[in-house]
Each structure stands twice: as structure tokens, then as C-alpha cells.
C-alpha positions in Angstrom: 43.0 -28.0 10.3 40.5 -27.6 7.6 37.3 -26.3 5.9 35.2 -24.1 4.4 35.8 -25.8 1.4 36.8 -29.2 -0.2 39.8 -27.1 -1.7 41.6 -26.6 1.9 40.2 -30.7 3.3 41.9 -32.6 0.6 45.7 -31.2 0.3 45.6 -31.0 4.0 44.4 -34.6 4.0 47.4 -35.3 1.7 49.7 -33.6 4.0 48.8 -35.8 7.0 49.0 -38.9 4.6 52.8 -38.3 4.2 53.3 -37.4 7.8 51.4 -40.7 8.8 53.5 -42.6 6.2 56.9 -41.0 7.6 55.7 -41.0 11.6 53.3 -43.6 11.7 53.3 -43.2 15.6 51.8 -39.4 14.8 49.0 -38.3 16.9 46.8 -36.5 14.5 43.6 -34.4 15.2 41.6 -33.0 12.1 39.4 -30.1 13.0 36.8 -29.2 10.4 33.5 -26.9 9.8 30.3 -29.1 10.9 29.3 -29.2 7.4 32.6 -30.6 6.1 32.8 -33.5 8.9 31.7 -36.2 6.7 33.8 -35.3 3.7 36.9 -35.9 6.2 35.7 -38.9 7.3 35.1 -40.2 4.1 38.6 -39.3 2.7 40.3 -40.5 5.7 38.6 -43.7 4.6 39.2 -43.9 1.8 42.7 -43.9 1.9 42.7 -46.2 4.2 43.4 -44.6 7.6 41.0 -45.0 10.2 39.7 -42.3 11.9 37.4 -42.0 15.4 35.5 -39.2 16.5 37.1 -37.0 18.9 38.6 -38.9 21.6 37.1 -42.1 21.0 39.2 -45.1 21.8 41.9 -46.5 19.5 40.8 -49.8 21.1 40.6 -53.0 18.4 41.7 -50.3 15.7 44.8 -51.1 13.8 47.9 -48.6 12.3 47.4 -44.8 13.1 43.9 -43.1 13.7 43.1 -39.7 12.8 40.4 -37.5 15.0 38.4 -35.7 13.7 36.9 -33.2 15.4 33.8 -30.8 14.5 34.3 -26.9 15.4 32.3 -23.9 15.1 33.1 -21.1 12.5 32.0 -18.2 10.6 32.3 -17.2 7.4 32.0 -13.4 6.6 30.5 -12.7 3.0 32.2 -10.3 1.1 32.1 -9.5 -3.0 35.0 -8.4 -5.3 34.6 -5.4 -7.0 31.3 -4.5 -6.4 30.6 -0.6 -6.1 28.4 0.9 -4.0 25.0 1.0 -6.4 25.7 -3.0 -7.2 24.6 -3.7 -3.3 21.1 -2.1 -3.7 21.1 -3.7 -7.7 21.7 -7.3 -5.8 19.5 -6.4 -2.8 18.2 -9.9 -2.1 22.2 -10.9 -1.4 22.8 -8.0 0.6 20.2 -8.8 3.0 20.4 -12.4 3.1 24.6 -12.9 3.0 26.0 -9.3 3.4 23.8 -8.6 6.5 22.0 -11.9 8.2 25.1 -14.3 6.7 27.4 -11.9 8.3 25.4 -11.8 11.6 25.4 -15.6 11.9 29.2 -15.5 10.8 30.2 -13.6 13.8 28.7 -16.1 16.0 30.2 -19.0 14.8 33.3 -17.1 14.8 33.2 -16.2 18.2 32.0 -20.0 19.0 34.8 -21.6 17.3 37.1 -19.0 19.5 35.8 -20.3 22.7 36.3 -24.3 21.5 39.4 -23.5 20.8 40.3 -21.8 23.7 38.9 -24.8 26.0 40.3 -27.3 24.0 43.6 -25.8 23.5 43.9 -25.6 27.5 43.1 -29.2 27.5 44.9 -30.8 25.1 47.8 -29.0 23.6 49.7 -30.3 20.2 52.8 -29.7 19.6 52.1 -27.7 16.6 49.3 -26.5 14.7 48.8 -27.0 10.9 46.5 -24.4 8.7 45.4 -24.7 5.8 44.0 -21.5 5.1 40.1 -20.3 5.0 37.6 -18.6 7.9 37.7 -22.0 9.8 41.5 -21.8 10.7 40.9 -18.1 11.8 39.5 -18.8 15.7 42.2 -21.4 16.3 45.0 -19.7 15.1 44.1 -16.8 16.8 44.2 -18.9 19.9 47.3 -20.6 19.1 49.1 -16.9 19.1 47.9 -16.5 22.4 49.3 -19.9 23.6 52.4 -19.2 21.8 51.5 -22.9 20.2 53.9 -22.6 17.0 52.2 -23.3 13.4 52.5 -23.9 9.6 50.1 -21.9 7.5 49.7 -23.0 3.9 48.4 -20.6 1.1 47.0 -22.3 -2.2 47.3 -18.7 -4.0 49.8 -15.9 -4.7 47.6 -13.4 -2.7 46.8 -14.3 0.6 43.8 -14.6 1.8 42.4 -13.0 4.7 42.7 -15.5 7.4 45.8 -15.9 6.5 46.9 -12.8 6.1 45.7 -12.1 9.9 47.6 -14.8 10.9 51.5 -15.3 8.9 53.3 -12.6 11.0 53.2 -15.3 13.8 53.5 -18.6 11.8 56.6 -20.6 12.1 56.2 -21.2 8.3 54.0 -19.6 5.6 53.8 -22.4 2.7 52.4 -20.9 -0.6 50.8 -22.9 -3.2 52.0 -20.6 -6.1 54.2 -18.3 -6.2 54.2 -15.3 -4.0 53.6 -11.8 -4.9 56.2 -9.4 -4.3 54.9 -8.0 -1.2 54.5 -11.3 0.8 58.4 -11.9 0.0 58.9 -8.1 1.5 56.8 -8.0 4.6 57.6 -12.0 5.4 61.1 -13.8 5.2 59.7 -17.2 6.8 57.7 -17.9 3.5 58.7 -21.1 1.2 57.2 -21.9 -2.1 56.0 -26.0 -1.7 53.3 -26.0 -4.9 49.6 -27.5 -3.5 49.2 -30.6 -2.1 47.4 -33.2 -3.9 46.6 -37.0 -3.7 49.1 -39.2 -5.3 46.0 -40.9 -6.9 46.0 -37.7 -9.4 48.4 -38.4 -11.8 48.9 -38.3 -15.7 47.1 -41.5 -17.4 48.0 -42.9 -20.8 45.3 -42.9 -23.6 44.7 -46.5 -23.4 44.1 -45.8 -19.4 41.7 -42.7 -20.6 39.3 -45.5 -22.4 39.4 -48.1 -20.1 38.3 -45.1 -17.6 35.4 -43.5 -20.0 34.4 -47.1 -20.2 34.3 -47.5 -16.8 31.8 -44.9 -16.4 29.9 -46.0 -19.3 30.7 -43.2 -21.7 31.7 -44.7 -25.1 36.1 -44.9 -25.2 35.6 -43.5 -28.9 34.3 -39.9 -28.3 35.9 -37.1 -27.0 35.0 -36.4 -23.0 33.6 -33.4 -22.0 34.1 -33.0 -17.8 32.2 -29.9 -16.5 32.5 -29.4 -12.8 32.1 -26.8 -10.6 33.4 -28.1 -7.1 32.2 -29.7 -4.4 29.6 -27.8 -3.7 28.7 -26.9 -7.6 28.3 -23.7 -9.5 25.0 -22.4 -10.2 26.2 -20.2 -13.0 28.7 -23.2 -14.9 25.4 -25.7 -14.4 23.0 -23.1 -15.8 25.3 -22.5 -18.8 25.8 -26.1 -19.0 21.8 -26.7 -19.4 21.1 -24.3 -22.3 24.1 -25.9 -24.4 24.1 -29.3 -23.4 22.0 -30.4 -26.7 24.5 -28.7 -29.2 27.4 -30.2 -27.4 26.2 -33.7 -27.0 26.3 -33.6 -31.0 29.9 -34.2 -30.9 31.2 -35.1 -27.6 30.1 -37.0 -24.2 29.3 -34.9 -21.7 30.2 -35.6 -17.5 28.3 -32.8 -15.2 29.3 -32.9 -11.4 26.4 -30.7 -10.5 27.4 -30.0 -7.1 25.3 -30.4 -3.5 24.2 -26.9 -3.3 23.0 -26.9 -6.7 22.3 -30.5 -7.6 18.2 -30.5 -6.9 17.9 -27.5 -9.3 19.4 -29.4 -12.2 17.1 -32.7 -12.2 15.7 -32.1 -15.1 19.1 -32.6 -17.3 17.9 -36.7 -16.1 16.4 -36.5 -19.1 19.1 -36.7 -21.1 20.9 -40.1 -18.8 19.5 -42.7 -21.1 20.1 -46.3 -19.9 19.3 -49.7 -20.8 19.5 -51.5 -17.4 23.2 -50.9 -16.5 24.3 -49.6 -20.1 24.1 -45.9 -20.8 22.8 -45.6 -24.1 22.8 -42.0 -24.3 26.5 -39.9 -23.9 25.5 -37.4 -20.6 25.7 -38.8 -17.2 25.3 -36.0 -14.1 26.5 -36.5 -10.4 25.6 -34.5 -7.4 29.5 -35.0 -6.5 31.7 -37.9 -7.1 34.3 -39.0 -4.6 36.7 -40.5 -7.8 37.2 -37.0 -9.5 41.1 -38.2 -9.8 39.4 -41.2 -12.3 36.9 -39.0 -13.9 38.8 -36.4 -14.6 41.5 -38.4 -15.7 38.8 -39.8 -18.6 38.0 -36.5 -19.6 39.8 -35.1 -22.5 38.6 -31.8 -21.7 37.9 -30.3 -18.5 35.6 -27.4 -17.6 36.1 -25.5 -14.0 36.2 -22.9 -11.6 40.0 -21.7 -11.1 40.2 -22.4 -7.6 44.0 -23.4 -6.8 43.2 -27.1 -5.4 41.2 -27.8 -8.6 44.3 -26.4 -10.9 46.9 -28.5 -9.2 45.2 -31.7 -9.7 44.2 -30.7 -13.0 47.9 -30.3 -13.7 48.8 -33.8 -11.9 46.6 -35.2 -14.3 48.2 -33.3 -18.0 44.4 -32.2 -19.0 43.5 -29.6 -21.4 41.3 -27.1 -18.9 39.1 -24.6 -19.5 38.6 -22.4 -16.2 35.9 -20.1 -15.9 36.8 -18.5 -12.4 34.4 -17.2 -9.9 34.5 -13.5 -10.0 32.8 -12.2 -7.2 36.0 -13.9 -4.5 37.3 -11.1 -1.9 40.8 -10.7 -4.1 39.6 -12.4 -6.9 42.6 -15.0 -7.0 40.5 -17.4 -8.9 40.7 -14.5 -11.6 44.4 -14.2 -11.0 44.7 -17.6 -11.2 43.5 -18.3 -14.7 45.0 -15.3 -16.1 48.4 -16.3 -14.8 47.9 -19.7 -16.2 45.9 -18.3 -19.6 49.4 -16.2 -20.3 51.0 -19.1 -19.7 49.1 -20.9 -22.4 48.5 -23.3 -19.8 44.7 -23.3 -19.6 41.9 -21.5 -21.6 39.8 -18.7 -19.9 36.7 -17.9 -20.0 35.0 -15.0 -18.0 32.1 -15.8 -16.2 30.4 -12.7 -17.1 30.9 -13.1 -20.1 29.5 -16.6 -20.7 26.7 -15.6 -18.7 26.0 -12.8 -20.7 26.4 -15.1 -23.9 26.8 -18.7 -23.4 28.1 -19.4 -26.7 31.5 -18.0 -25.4 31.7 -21.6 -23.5 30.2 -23.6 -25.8 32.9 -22.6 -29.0 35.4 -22.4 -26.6 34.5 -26.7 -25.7 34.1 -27.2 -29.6 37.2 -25.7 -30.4 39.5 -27.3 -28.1 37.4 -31.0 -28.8 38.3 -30.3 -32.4 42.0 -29.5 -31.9 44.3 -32.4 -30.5 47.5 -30.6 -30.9 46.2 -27.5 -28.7 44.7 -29.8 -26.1 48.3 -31.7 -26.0 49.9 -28.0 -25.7 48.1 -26.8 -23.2 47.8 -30.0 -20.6 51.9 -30.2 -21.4 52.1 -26.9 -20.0 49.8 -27.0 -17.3 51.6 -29.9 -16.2 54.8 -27.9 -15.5 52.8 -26.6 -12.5 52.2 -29.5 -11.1 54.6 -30.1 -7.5 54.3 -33.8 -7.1 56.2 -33.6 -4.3 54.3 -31.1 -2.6 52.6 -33.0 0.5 56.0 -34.7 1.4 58.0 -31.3 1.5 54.9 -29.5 3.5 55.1 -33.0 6.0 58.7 -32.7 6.4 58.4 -28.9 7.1 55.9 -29.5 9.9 57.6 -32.5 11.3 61.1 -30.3 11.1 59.1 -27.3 12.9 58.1 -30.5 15.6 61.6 -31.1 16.5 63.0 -27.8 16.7 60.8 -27.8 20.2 
């Protein structure tokens, strides 16, 4: 199960490719948030497994099906390190997230408890697999009370709090990184598998990066500048993006993934997608969100992002040179702790989003610099790509499938 985000839908997507691929006989149901259904469907697609819609018939379908199932859950707003004055300073998102969000987060959560509940009682799996995020927090609950046993995976050091409301109980707590210290004291049935991602996201060679910028019509002989900020987008990243997108298309292509939430606001960068029928004469092209982010940002000789821990680990699959401007306002901040951890590593370049908000220059020499330095790009990608677990997805399979025949 997954949601909430496309950073808990693909690993666990990868993880029930490797359990299809070792148990093609698997029965496999993917529950997801209502406004994640389609982004399941579409992955399940394309990678070739077929899906049906909740107990639809297998009839005249061929190798294993997944179904996919929509559930109800909440999401409960909360900010990092915001003092009590900062509330009444950001009134307008107190009100709408803090108070009504919350309100309607409840609901859902108490909804997506009683689907559980009935559909638990009805059809019971033999074990349960979370991937972390609010919508795994009604059904794990549920699974406790059923005694159904399952895995939890945890992209970051810190758990987050779903999780952390729900490892006592797991049969296994997979982290993504590392633990901290006081997971390995409070938990012995933790193991350290690395984050699951697609075996599409791999390191290309430079002749492969070319034939890919060319692909999607960026010239193969300028540097490629990939700015992304998730599935859903970053308003802050695309804001920054439009006040020094002229200076940087000076020296470099740039690639904007503008996100669904935010995509509508950002229309106006258009102007700057020149074409002459299907060649792109100009060096910006903008997408509300593309589904080959493993081929784009495999063309991109620099990549801008959020720090969230999917996005990192197939960043590091691919050996890119990153720049990760992490969202600061996360309950834990982990996206914070994840580029600092990776920016002491030399792994990745940081870049504080209050900062570049405050002065968007801070991005802007940060891209320049690393455009116009080779050896530090090759540095930093070499060392990023020590994080990468290629072989993450097969060990979290074979934990699940072990945990399956202990019954």
C-alpha cells in the first residue's frame, strides 16, 4: 500500500515488480489515496503488468494482474519549526490547512479506518506491505487489530509519523537510509535495504546523454539544466525558476517539470518553448509532469530538486550532479536532513529554500557554477552514486515473501 505521494507509489511499485517477477502466481492488491489511483494505474502499465480495478475479473487477461484499489485517508497538516507568532504571520494557512485541512483530514482518516476494517474482514492477505505516509496509517492500524503481520518501509533516517505509530508491531521495519540511533535502540526488527527504485533508472553513458537531449529536442551540444520539483511541483523552485530563467538560458538548456498543483500558474514561461513545427528552436521546454523522468533526467547534466528520499535514490541510480533545495516546512524536516547528510558527504549541493527565496541568485550561481565545472559535477554524481542500492526492491521482495512463509 501506497500514497500521499509519488515518492511512496513508485518504490512500492518496484517492490511488487520483483515479487511478481519471483512469484508470478502472487495475488497482489494496491491500495492508494483517490487522488493517486491513476498514477498506479499508469505505472502498473507501463511496466507492463496489467492491472483491474478492484475485484474485477482476471478473465481474457494474461500473466499476473495487480488490483488496485481506491481508499479513503487524511492527511493532517503540520509545519516544522514554526513558533507560535509564525501561525498568526501565515494566517491564511492556518485557517485553510492547519484548521479546515485538518478537519477534513480526520474524516478521511476515520473513513479509510472503516474500509479497512470491512475489507480486512472480507478478504484477508497474508501480509500487509507499507510504504510509509498518512494513507498507510488506517490500515495498519487495522492490521494490528487483526493480528495481520506487515513490512513497513521508511525512505528516511527519521521516521515519520505513521510509521512511527505503527513499527512496534511490524514484522519488519525496512529503512531507506540509514537509521538514527534511537530506532536501532527502541527496535531490533529493523534492516537497512536502501530505497527502491525502477531498474529503468540507471547510470547512462555520455553518448546515451545526447541521443536522450536529442530525443527531447534540446540540442546534444549544451549543457542540460533539469529543474523539478516532484510530482505535484514546487511553487517556491518554479517561482525562482521564472525570475532566472532568462540569465540561465544564456548558457545552458533548460527542462522545468512544473508540477500538477502548480503547472496553470506557470503558463506564461510558454513563451519561451519556441518551435518550428516539431523542432524546438529555442533551449526551454516545460511539462506539467512527465512519466519518463528516468530518460529526462538521465539527459540532464545537472539536476535541480526537492530532497525528498525517492527523488535522491534515483538521482543516485542515475550518477547525476544534484542540486537539492529541500522543503523546509516537513514535520521532521528529513528533507533538510537529507541534503545536509548528502551535502557533507559532497554528494550533492545544497541550497536552502529560504535562502533562495530570499535571494534567488543563491540558485542561479549555484546552476552556473556547477554548468561551468565538469570535474565537480563528475565528483559529486561519483559520490552520490555510492548511495544508490540497486538491489533494493529484490531484498525488500524477498523480505516480504520470507515474512509470507514463516505463516
Amino acid at each position: 500500500m501506497g500514497g500521499g505521494s509519488g515518492g511512496h507509489i513508485t518504490p512500492a511499485v518496484a517492490v511488487i515488480r520483483e515479487i511478481l517477477e519471483k512469484r508470478p502466481r502472487t495475488e497482489v492488491e494496491f491500495w492508494t489515496d483517490f487522488k493517486y489511483f491513476k498514477n498506479v494505474t499508469k505505472l502498473c502499465s507501463e511496466i507492463g503488468v496489467s492491472w483491474a480495478e478492484g475485484y474485477e475479473s482476471k478473465k481474457g487477461r494474461k500473466g499476473p494482474v495487480i488490483r488496485v484499489r481506491r481508499t479513503l485517508a487524511g492527511k493532517f497538516h503540520r509545519y516544522a519549526g514554526w513558533k507560535f507568532s509564525d501561525y498568526f504571520a501565515h494566517f491564511d494557512i492556518t485557517i485553510k490547512d492547519l484548521i479546515i485541512g485538518n478537519i477534513f483530514g480526520f474524516l478521511g482518516f476515520l473513513g479509510g479506518l472503516l474500509m479497512s476494517f470491512f475489507r480486512l474482514i472480507v478478504h484477508r492477505p497474508n501480509i500487509i506491505f507499507l510504504k510509509g505516509g498518512y494513507t498507510c496509517l488506517p490500515i495498519g492500524m487495522v492490521a494490528k487489530l487483526f493480528h495481520i503481520p506487515y513490512v513497513i518501509h521508511e525512505s528516511d533516517s527519521v521516521a515519520g509519523l505513521a510509521n512511527r505509530l505503527l513499527m512496534k508491531k511490524a514484522r519488519k521495519v525496512a529503512f531507506g537510509m540509514p537509521p538514527s540511533d534511537e530506532v536501532m535502540e527502541k527496535h531490533k526488527n529493523y534492516v537497512y535495504t536502501g530505497i527502491p527504485v525502477a531498474p529503468e533508472f540507471k547510470a547512462v553513458s555520455l553518448f546515451h546523454m545526447e541521443q536522450l537531449k536529442k530525443a527531447f529536442s534540446f540540442s546534444p551540444d549544451k549543457p542540460l539544466v533539469v529543474i523539478t520539483g516532484g510530482s505535484q511541483g514546487s511553487e517556491n523552485l518554479n517561482e525562482t525558476t521564472r525570475l532566472i530563467l532568462p540569465e540561465l538560458l544564456k548558457f545552458t538548456s533548460v527542462a522545468l517539470v512544473a508540477g500538477r498543483k502548480h503547472y496553470e500558474n506557470m503558463l506564461d514561461l510558454k513563451k519561451y518553448e519556441n518551435w518550428d513545427h516539431a523542432s524546438l528552436e529555442s533551449n526551454f521546454r516545460m511539462w506539467e509532469f512527465n512519466t519518463t523522468m528516468d530518460e529526462l533526467m538521465g539527459a540532464a547534466d545537472v539536476v535541480v530538486s526537492r530532497a525528498g528520499a525517492t527523488t535522491i535514490a534515483e538521482l543516485a541510480a542515475l550518477q547525476k550532479a544534484v542540486i537539492l533545495v529541500p522543503f523546509e516546512r516537513l514535520p521532521g524536516s528529513h528533507q533538510v536532513e537529507n541534503a545536509k547528510r548528502l551535502s557533507e558527504a559532497e554528494a550533492a549541493i545544497m541550497v536552502s529554500d529560504a535562502a533562495m527565496m530570499k535571494k534567488p541568485a543563491e540558485l542561479f550561481e549555484a546552476i552556473q557554477h556547477l554548468v561551468h565545472s565538469p570535474r565537480l559535477c563528475a565528483d559529486l554524481a561519483e559520490h552520490l552514486h555510492k548511495e544508490a542500492h540497486a538491489d533494493a526492491a529484490s531484498r525488500l521482495a524477498d523480505l516480504i515473501l520470507e515474512e509470507v512463509d514463516k505463516k
